[in-house]
TORBA-508177 format. One record per residue (C-alpha): residue in one letter; x, y, z. Coordinates in steps of 0.25 Angstrom, whole numbers. Example, Ala and Ser with C-alpha at 12.3 -4.5 7.8 and 13.67 -1.06 7.14 Angstrom:
BEGIN
REC aa     u     v     w
REC  a    49   -18    31
REC  s    55    -4    29
***
This chain:
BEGIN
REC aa     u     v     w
REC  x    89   -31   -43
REC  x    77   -35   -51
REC  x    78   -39   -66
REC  x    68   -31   -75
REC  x    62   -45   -79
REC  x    60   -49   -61
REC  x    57   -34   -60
REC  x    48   -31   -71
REC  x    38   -43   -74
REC  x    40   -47   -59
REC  x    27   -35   -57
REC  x    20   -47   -64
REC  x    25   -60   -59
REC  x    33   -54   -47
REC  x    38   -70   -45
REC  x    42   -73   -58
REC  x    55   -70   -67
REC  x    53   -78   -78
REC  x    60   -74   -94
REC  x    50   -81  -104
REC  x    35   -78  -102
REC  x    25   -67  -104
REC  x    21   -56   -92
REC  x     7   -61   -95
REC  x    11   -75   -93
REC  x    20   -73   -80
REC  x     9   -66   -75
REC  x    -1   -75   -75
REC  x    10   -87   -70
REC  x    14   -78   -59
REC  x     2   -69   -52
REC  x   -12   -77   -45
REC  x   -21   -67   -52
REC  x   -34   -75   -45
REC  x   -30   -67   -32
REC  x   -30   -54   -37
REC  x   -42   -45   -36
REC  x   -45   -33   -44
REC  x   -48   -21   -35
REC  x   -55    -9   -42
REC  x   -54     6   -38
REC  x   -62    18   -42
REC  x   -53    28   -49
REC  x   -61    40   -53
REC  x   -71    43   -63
REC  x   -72    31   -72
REC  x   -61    23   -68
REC  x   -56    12   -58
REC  x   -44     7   -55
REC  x   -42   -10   -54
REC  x   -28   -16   -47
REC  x   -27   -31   -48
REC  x   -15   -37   -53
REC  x    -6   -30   -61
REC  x    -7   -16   -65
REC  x   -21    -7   -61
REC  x   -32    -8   -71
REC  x   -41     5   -74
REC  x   -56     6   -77
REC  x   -65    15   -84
REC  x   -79    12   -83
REC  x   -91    21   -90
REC  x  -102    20   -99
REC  x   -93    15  -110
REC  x   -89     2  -104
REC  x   -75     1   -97
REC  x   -59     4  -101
REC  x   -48    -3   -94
REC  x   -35     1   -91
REC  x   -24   -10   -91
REC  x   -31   -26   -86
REC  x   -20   -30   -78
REC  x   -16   -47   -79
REC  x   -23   -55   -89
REC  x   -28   -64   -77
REC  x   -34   -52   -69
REC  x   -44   -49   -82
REC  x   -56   -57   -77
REC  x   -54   -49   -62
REC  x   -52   -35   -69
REC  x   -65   -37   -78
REC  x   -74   -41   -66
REC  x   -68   -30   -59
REC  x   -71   -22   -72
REC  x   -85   -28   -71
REC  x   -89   -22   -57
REC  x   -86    -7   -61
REC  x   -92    -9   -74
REC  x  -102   -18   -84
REC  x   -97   -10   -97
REC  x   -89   -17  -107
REC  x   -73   -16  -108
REC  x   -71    -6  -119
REC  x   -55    -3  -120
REC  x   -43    -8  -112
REC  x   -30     2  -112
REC  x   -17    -4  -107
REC  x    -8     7  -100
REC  x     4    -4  -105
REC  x     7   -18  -108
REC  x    12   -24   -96
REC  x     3   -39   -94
REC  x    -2   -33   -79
REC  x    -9   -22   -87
REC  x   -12   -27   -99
REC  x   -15   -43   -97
REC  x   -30   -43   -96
REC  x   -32   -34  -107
REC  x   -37   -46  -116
REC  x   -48   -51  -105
REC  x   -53   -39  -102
REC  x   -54   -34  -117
REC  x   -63   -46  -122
REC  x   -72   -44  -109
REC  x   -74   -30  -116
REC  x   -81   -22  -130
REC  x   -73   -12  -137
REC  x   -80     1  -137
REC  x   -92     2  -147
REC  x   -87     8  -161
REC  x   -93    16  -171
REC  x  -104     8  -171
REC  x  -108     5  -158
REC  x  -101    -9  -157
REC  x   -90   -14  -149
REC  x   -82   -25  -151
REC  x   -77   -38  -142
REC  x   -65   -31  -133
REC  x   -62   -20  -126
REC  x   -52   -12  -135
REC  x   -38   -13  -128
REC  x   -31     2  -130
REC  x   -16     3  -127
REC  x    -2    11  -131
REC  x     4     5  -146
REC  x    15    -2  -137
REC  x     6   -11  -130
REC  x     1   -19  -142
REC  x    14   -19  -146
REC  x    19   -24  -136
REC  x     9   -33  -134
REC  x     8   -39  -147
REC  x    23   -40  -149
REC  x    29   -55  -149
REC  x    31   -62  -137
REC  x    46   -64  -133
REC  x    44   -70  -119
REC  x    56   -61  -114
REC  x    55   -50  -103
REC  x    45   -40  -105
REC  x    37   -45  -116
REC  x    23   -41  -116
REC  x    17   -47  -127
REC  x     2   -53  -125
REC  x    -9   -59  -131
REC  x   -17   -52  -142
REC  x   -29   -50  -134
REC  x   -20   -40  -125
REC  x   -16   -30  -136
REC  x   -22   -17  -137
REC  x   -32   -17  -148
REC  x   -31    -2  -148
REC  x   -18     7  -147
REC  x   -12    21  -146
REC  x     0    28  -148
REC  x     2    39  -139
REC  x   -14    44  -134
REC  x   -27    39  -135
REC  x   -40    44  -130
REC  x   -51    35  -129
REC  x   -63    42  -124
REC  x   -73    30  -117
REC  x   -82    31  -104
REC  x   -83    47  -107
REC  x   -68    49  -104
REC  x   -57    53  -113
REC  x   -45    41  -108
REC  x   -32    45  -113
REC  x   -22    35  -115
REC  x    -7    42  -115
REC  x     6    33  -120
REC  x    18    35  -111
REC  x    31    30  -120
REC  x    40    21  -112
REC  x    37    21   -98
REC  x    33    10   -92
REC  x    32     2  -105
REC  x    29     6  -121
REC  x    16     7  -120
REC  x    11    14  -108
REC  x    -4    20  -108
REC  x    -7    31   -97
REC  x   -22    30   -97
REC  x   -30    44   -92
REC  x   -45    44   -91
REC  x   -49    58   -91
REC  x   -61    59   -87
REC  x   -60    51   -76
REC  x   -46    59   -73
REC  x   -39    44   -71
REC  x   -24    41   -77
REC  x   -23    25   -79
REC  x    -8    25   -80
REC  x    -3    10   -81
REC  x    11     8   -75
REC  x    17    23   -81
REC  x    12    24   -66
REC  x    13    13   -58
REC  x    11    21   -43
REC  x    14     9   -33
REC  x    29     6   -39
REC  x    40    14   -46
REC  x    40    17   -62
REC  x    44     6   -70
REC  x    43     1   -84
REC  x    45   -10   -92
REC  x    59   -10  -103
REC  x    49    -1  -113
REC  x    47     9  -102
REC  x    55    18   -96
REC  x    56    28   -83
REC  x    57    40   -92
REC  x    42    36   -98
REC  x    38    32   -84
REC  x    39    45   -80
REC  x    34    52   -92
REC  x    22    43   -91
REC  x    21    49   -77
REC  x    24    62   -80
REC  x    11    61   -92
REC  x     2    55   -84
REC  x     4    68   -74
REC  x     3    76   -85
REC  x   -12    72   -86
REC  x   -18    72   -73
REC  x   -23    81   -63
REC  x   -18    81   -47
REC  x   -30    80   -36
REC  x   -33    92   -29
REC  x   -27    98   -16
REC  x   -36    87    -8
REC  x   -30    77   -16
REC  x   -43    74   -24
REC  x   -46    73   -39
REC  x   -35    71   -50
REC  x   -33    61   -58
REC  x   -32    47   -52
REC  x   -20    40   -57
REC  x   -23    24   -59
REC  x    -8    18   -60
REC  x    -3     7   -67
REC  x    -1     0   -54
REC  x    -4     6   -40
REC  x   -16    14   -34
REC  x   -23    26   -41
REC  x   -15    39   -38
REC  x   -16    54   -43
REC  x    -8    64   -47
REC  x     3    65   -35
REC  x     6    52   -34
REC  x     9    52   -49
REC  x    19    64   -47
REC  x    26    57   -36
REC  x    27    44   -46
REC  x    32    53   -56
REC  x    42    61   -47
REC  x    46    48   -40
REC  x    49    41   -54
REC  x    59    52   -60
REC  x    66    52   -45
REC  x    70    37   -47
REC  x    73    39   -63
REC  x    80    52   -59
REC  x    90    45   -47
REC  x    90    32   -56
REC  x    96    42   -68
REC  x   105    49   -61
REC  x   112    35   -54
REC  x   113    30   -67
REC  x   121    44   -72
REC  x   130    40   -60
REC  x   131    27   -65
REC  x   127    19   -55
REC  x   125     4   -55
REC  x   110    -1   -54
REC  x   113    -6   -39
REC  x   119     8   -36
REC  x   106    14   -40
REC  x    99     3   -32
REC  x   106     4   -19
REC  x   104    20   -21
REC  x    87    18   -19
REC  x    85    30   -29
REC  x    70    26   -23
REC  x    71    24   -10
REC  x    62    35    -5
REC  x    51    30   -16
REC  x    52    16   -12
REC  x    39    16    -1
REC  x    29    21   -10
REC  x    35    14   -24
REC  x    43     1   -22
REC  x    44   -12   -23
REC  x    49   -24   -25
REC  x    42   -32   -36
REC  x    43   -31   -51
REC  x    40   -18   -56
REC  x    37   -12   -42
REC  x    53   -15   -37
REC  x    60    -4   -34
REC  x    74   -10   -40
REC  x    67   -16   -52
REC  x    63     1   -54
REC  x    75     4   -51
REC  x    84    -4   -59
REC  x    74    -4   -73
REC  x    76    12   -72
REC  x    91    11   -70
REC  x    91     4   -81
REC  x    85    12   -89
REC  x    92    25   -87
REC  x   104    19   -86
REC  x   102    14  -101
REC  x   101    27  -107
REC  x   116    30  -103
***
């Protein structure tokens, strides 16, 4: 049985179980980051998709200059800029964290001071991209650090310069860019990103399609499967040859469209659903484990490190519901 602190920060530092550092610093003590490569991918319409290490990055590009969703570790910065570099020469204008987990969020200060905010009034732009997020991340952010579990305090340099409460249009690269806040699901200040011209959805971890939902103690299954259910309320399906829709960029995991999200959905309010109704029946956490509630989901979303491990899904959901008896 995995503990949420082996369970959770181990999708960072997969070897490490440790009670008295930062994510940020774990990560960096933990991962050889000089042996990842970024890998880009054309989305659709302005956008590309980088994977690297920690959560995928997106990229609009256009006339305007460049806006990034989420920058991965703080060491991969320098990797994701050149990357950045080959699709495009314009200046980074904004930077939107989908949440404030480290392996989305750590190279926000790099990249920002390689970038201009966009041009004001008056036709000047400032030193640094403008960094947009949800309220709850520059809280989070900025609060004190405690060195305990899930602390995700940071730097200054990190913190959104820019924030919203519940949704924001930005209208850059001639596309309206609607950022939607999801409450409590896979943390407290979850962003779904949609860019509507381009018909792309940038979803951070409310959609993870390579591993089961999971959240961190400010999130919740409940929200995990609103979040879900929103992001389905905004897209379109591809037609009867499969073609066309909106492309789906997860938080991690390859681009998808609209019936993969459907079967993530379904299969998520299964688990919470069998998970519930052993709880009501009162069984103990390694009743419900030897039961598999997942057992016929388990080729396409298991796994058996950190975030991605069947038993630390299971387990952090069980306890959650069973909490609310």
């Amino acid at each position: 049985m995995r503990t949420r602190l082996g369970g959770w920060f181990a999708t960072f530092f997969p070897a490490i179980v440790v009670s008295c550092c930062s994510t940020q610093d774990l990560a960096r003590a933990q991962q050889d980051f000089s042996r990842v490569e970024i890998q880009a991918q054309a989305v659709q319409g302005n956008i590309y998709m980088l994977t690297g290490a920690g959560g995928n990055v997106t990229v609009q590009v256009g006339e305007e200059g460049v806006l990034v969703v989420d920058t991965q570790f703080e060491p991969m910065a320098p990797k994701i800029l050149a990357a950045i570099r080959k699709i495009s020469d314009k200046p980074i204008r904004y930077i939107v964290n989908t949440h404030v987990h480290p392996d989305h969020t750590g190279g926000n200060e790099a990249l920002a001071k390689a970038g201009a905010s966009p041009p004001g009034a008056g036709g000047a732009a400032s030193a640094g991209a403008t960094i947009v997020a949800h309220e709850n991340v520059l809280k989070v952010m900025s609060a004190p650090r405690t060195g305990k579990q899930f602390d995700f305090s940071a730097p200054q340099g990190r913190w959104p310069t820019e924030t919203y409460m519940d949704h924001k249009t930005l209208h850059f690269n001639s596309e309206d860019i609607e950022l939607v806040h999801v409450e409590r699901a896979h943390s407290t200040g979850d962003t779904i990103v949609f860019f509507r011209g381009s018909n792309v959805v940038s979803a951070g971890d409310v959609y993870a399609s390579s591993r089961y939902a999971s959240y961190d103690p400010q999130g919740s299954i409940d929200g995990m499967i609103a979040g879900l259910n929103r992001i389905l309320e905004m897209i379109t399906p591809p037609d009867k040859q499969g073609k066309g829709g909106t492309a789906l960029i997860p938080g991690h995991g390859k681009v998808t469209h609209q019936p993969e999200l459907v079967a993530y959905r379904d299969m998520s309010m299964v688990i919470r659903d069998r998970i519930q109704s052993m709880v009501k029946n009162n069984l103990t956490w390694e009743q419900v484990k030897s039961a598999n509630p997942v057992k016929e989901y388990e080729p396409v979303y298991g796994g058996n490190t950190g975030v991605s491990a069947t038993d630390f899904v299971l387990e952090e959901i069980y306890k959650e519901l069973s909490a609310r008896r």
